[in-house]
N, C-alpha and C positions, 0 to 999 in steps of 0.2 A: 389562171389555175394550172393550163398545162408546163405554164413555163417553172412555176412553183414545183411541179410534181416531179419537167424533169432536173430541176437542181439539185430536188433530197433525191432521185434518181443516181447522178453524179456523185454525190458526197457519198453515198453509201457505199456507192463502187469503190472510192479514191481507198475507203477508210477498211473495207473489206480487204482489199489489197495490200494497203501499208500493212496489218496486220499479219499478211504472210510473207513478208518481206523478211530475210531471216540472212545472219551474216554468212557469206562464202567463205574459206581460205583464201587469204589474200596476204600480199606485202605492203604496207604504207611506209614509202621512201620520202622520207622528212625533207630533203632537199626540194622535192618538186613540188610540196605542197605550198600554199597558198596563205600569205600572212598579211597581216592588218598593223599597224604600228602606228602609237601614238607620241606625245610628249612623255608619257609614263611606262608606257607597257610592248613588249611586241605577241600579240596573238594569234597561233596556227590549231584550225580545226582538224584533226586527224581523223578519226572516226564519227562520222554526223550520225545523227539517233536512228537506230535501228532496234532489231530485235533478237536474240540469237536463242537456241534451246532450251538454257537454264534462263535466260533474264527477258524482263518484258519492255525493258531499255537501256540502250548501251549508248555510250558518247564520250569523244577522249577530246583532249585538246592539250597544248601545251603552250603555257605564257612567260614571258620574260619581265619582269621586274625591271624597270631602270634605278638606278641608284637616284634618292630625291624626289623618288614616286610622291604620286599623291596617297597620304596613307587612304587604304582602304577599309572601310565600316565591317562590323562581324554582320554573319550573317549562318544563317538556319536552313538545311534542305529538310523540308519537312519528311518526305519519304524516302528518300534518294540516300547512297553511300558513295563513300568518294575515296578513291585511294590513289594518291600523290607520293610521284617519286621524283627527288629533288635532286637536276641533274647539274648544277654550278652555283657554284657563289653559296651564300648564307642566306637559308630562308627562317624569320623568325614567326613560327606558327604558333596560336595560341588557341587552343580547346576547352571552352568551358573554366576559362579563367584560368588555366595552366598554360604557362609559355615556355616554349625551346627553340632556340637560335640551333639550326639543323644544316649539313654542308653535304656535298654532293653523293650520290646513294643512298642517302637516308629515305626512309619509306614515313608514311601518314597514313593511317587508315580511320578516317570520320564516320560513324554509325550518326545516320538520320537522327533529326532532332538537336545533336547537340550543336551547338553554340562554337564559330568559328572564326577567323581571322589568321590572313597573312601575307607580310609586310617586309619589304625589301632595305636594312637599316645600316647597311654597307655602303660602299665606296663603288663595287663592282657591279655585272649585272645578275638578278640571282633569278633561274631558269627552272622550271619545272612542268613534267607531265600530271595532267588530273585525266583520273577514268571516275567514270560518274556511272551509276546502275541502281537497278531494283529488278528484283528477281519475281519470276511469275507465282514463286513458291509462299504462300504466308507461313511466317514463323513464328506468330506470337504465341506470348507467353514460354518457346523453348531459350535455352541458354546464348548468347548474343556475346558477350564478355562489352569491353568497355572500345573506344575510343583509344586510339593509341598510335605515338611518336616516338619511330624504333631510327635511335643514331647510327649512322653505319660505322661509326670507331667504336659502337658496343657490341658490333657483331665480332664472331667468331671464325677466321678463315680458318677451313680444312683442308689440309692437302693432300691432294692423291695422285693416281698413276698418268692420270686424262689432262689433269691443270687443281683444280680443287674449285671450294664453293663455297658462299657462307650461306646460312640458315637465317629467315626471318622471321617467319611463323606459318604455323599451320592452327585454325580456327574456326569457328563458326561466326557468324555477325548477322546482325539483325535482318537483311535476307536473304545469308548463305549457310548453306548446312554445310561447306567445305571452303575455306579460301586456303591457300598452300601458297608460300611464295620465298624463292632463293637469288642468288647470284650462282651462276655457272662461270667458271675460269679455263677456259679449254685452249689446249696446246695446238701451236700450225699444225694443221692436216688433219686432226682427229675425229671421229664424229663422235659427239655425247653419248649415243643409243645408236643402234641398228633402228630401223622403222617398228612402230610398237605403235599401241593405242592404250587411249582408258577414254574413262566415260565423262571425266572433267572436259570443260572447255579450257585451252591456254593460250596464253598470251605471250610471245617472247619480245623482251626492246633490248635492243643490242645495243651494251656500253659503248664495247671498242672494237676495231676489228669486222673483218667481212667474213661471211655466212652463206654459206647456200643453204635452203630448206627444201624438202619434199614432203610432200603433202598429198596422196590419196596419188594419183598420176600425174601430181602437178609439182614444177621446181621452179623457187624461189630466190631471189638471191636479196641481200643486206648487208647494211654496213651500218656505221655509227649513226645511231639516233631514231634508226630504221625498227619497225615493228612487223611482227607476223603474226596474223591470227589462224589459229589452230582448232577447228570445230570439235566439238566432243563424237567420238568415237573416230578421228579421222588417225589413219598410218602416217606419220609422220616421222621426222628424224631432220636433225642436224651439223653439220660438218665444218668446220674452220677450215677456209677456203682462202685466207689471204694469207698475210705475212705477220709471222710473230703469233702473241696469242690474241685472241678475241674473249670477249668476256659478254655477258648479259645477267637482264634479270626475264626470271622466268615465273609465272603464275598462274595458277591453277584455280577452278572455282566450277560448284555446282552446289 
């Protein structure tokens, strides 16, 4: 009996604790991490499940397609949203019986529930990050909009004084009252902003090019493939610190 009492003793702790487990400002530098590879696929966990302000779990990973995969079955996150940005090769995604063959920058954004699949139907290898979340916030019954596969040759580049930027979307989804999400093009040496804040958490993955970041009295540094997490309300700011320009996608959410 006592050893019974102290195990639910232990598990309560572990569980009380995961619970305040909440993500810090950090760099995840794609090179150092840790990958699994099969006859079909190569897989690298980047962000293992945690918890951050607005969401009540977060988890990224990023997988490689071999050309001649074995196809993969659809499949349904019941609660969960996923948003996938396709970093090489042709990924051909199919949502709820809608398919688009999608090439590198293109964005996915899957609202829970629907109906999914996707399949590597190239010659090359086709590579992409997944962020996977559910927000601590319920949203039912307010506006959500749909599922959606944005080609990045239907985006718009703008140019300006810094480099320029294209526009993805800015939206609600089934449990975010805010997702906002661009490409930044930024020129050697420049920074995007001075240090600023707002109350979104963001997310920066750096296309091309190396990066320093600060973050609250912390500096960062990044290059290609590399990510930085940004907590909501923290000072942060960005500067193109290599050679030539650097470029990212950058994303917003609360």
């Amino acid at each position: 009996m006592k050893n019974i009492l102290l195990l639910l003793f232990i598990m309560s702790s572990e569980l009380l604790f995961a619970q305040k487990d909440t993500l810090k400002s950090t760099v995840y530098n794609f090179k150092s991490l840790a990958k699994i590879e099969d006859e079909n696929r190569i897989s690298t966990s980047i962000i293992k499940p945690i918890s951050t302000k607005f969401l009540e779990s977060l988890r990224m990973h990023h997988t490689t397609l071999k050309p001649g995969h074995q196809l993969r079955p659809s499949h349904i996150q019941e609660t969960d949203e996923e948003l996938i940005i396709v970093q090489e090769g042709k990924l051909t995604v199919t949502i709820n019986k809608e398919t688009k063959e999608l090439g590198p920058g293109s964005v996915i954004v899957i609202l829970a529930g629907d109906d999914q699949m996707m399949n590597n139907f190239g010659n090359t290898n086709a590579s992409y990050y997944v962020l996977i979340y559910k927000s601590k916030k319920s949203r039912v019954g307010l506006e959500k909009g749909k599922s959606a596969m944005l080609d990045w040759n239907e985006t718009v580049f703008k140019a300006h004084d810094k480099g320029g930027r294209r526009d993805f979307l800015i939206r609600p989804t089934g449990t975010l009252d805010r997702l906002e999400m661009h490409v930044t093009f930024l020129n050697e040496g420049l920074k995007s902003h001075e240090p600023h804040k707002h109350l979104a958490e963001e997310i920066i993955l750096m296309i091309d090019g190396d990066a320093t970041m600060s973050v609250d009295d912390k500096v960062f540094q990044g290059g290609k493939g590399d990510l930085f997490y940004l907590p909501s309300g923290s000072f942060h700011g960005i500067q193109n610190t290599g050679k030539g320009q650097a470029s990212y996608f950058a994303f917003q959410f609360n």
